[in-house]
N, C-alpha and C positions, 0 to 999 in steps of 0.2 A: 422486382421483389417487393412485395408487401411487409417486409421484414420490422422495418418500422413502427408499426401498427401490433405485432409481437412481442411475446418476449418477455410479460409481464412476470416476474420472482416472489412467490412469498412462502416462509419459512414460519412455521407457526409452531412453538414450543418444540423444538427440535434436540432430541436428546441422544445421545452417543453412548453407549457404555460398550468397554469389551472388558468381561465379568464383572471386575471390582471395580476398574478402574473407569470414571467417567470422562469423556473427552471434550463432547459437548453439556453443559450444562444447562437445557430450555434456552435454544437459538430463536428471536424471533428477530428477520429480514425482508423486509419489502424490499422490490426493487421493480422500476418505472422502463417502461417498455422503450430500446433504444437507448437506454442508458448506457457510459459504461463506470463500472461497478465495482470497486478495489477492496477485497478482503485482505485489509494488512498486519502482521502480527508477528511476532519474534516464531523463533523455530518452536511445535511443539504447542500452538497456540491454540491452533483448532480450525484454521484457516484453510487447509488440504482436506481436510476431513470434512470442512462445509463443502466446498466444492464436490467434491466425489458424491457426498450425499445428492446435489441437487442433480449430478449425471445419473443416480442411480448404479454407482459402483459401488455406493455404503448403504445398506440400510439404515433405518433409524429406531430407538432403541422406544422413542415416543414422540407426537406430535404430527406433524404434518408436511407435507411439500404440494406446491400448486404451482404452476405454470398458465397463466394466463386463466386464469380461475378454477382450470381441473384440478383434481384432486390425483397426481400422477406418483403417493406413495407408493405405492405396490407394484408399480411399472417396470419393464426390464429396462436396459436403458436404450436399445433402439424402437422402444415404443415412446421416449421420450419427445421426440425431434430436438435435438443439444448435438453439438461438438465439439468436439472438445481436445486443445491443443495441449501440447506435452512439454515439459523440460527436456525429454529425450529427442522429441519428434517424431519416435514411433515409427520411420521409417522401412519399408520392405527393400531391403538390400540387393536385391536380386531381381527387381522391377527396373522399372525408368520411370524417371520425373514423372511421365503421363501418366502410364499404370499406377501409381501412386496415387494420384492424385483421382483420377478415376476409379478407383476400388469400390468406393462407399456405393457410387451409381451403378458400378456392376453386378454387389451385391445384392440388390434388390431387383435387379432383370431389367434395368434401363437398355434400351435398344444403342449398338457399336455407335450412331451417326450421332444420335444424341447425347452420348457420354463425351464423343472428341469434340464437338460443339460447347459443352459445359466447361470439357477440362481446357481448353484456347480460353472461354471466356473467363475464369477464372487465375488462368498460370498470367494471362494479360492484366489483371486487377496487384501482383503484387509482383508484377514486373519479370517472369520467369518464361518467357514464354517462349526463349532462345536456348534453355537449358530439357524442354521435355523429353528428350531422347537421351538424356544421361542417365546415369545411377546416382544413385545418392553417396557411394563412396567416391564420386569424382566430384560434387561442392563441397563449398567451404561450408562454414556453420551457420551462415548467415543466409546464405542459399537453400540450405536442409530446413532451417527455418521457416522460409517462406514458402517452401513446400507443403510445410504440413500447414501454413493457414490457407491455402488453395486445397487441400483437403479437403477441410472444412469450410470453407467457401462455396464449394463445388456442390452441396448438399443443402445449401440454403434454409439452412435450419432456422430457429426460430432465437434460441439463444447459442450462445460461444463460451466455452470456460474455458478459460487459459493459466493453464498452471505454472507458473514463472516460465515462461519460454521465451523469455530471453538471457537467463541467466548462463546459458551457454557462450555468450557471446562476448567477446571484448569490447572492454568499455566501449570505447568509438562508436563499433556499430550498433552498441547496445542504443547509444544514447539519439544513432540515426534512428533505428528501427522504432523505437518508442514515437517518432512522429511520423512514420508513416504506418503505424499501427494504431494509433488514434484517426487518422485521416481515412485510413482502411474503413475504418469503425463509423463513421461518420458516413462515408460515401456510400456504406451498404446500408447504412439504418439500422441494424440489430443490434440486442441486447448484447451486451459483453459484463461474465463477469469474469475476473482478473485476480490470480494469487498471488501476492507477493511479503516478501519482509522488506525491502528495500521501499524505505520510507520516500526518498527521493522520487523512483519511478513510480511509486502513488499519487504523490502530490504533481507529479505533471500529466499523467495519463489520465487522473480518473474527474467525472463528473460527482460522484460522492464517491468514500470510504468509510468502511465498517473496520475499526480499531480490535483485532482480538486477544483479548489475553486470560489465558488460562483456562479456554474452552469457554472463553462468554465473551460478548461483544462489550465493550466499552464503553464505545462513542459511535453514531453514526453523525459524518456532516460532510461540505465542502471540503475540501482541500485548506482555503483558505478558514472556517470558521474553525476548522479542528486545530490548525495553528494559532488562529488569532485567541480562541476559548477553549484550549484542552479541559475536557470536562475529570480528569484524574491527572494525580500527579506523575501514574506509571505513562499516561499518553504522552502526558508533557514531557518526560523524560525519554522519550523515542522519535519523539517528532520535531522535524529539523535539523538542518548541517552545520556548527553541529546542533545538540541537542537542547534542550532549556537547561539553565544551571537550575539546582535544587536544594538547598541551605536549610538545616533544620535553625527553626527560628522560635520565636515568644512572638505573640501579637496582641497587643495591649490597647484597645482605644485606636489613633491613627498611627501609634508607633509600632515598630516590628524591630526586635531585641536580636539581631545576629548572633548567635554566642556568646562569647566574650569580645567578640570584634567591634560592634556598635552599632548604634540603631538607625534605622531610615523613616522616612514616612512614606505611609501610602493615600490613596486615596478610602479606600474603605475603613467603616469601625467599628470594631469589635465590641459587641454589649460586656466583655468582661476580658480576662486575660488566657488565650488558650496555645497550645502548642503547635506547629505550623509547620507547612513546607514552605519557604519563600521560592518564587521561582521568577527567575529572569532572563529572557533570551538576551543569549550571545552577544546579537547588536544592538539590546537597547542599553547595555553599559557601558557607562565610557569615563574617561578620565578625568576625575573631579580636581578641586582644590580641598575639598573637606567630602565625609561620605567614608564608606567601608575602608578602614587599612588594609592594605593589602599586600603582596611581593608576589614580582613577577617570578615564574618558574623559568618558562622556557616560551619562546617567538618560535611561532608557524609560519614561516612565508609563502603568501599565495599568489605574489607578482603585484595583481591589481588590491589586494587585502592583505590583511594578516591577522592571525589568530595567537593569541597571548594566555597564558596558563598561570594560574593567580592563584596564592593560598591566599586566604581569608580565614585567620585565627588555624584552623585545624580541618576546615574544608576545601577542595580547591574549586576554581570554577571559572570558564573561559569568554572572555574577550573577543569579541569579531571586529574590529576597527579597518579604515583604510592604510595606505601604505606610506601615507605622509607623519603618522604619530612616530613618534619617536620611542620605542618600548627596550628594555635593555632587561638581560636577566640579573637577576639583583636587585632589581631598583624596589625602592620602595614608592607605591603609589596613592592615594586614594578613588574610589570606585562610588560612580552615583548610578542614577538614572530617574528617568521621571515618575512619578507616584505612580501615575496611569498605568505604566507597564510593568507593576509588580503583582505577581500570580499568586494566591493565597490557595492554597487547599490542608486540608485536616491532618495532622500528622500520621494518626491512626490507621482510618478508612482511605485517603489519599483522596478523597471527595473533594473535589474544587469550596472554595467557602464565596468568594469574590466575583 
């Protein structure tokens, strides 16, 4: 499979309305052949509605779609070469694994020898190759699953969109299949692009992520640059288990005015005094001797960690620590951490400032 060499996405002022309502607002996405590719976003974001766009199940209301430099706006979508995996899985009930799985090639008049030589090479790439004679109401969900990426497998298309399909699945196997769904991805070469809200299974599957909120993209980066430098303070507020704390602040010079709780420093300086998100992940707070008053609410125990719940004056905001601190509800605390790891963005626009 050439597949590798495929697959190339670019999205150029991509706009969505249906009547009034706009869904996308001027989407513009590249995305690098053999990639894979996480469009991640709370529900409602705009993140279903990109993907559908680039199968060609949505039209677009203006702008563009290109596929490896053509211009494949106006395309139906089995003129695309895309496939595309399901939350449901899409399954024909009254097939068997193989006929399933060989449809697409019989659709198009692929010859019997040559479709059951695709559908073995394919049901063998995600391990199914002992189940082709069943139906799909005799697997489990995790089998139905792997079904339908041997589907789409079996067509060697150029790109793959996968619309949360694993969101069926319990946790366990969810969090197996996420690595043999990258490895998948890897071993065939193609483009994968990937739906999800689940900030988690983006930051481990994907090679970039496109942040969406409110029908526009936010942030494109890494996994880790999107955590390490949330470019808004709605990403930073999504991103990570748990998520960044967010504290409306004063930023004066190198100090930053907690409410009436007390001030810290950071490393940055403000040419005058403006109103502020302060933002700190989970585990760069820890327990000072002096630093933010605080009171603990309530202990998460995670075995190997714990997670601590903290008012600070009239905000609350959590603590990721190990399992040797000693955290008690009631106690009263003080809370630091170091300049470097405090997040400034704009109160207003939520525009990173730092």
């Amino acid at each position: 499979m050439n597949a590798g060499r495929r697959g190339g996405v670019s999205l150029q002022g991509a706009v969505k309305r249906h009547g009034a309502l706009t869904v996308l607002h001027g989407v513009d996405l590249d995305i690098q052949p053999g990639e894979f590719f996480v469009l991640l976003g709370p529900s409602g974001s705009g993140k279903t509605t990109t993907l559908r766009v680039l199968a060609g199940l949505e039209s677009i209301s203006a702008g563009r779609v290109l596929i490896d430099g053509e211009d494949v706006t106006q395309r139906d979508p089995g003129d695309r070469d895309v496939a595309m995996v399901f939350q449901s899985y899409a399954l024909y009930p009254h097939m068997t694994v193989a006929q399933n799985i060989g449809f697409p090639l019989k659709m198009v008049g692929q010859a019997p020898d040559a479709i059951a030589r695709a559908v073995a090479g394919a049901a063998d790439k995600v391990s199914i190759g002992h189940l082709l004679d069943r139906r799909p109401g005799q697997l489990s969900g995790g089998q139905q699953q792997r079904v339908a990426l041997a589907r789409a497998i079996v067509r060697e298309p150029r790109l793959f969109l996968l619309d949360e399909p694993l969101s069926n699945l319990d946790a366990r196997l969810r969090l197996e299949t996420r690595v043999e769904l990258k490895k998948l991805q890897r071993s065939l070469g193609v483009t994968a692009v990937y739906v999800t809200h689940d900030q988690e299974e983006a930051m481990t599957l994907a090679d970039r992520i496109a942040v969406f909120m409110d029908g526009r993209i936010v942030q494109v980066g890494t996994p880790k640059g999107i955590f390490g430098r949330p470019s808004h303070a709605a990403v930073a507020g999504f991103i990570g288990t748990p998520p960044m704390n967010l504290l409306e602040a004063t930023w004066s010079g190198r100090d930053v005015q907690v409410g009436l709780a007390g001030r810290v420093t950071v490393d940055a300086v403000a040419p005058g005094e403006r109103a502020v998100t302060l933002g700190v992940r989970p585990g760069d707070l820890r327990i000072a001797e002096a630093g933010l008053p605080a009171e603990v609410e309530l202990v998460e125990e995670l075995g190997d960690s714990r997670i601590a719940v903290l008012r600070v004056g009239d905000q609350r905001v959590k603590l990721k620590t190990d399992s040797t601190i000693d955290l008690r509800e009631g106690q009263a605390v003080h809370l630091g951490f170091a300049a470097g790891a405090a997040h400034l963005f704009d109160r207003s626009s939520g525009e990173r400032l730092n």
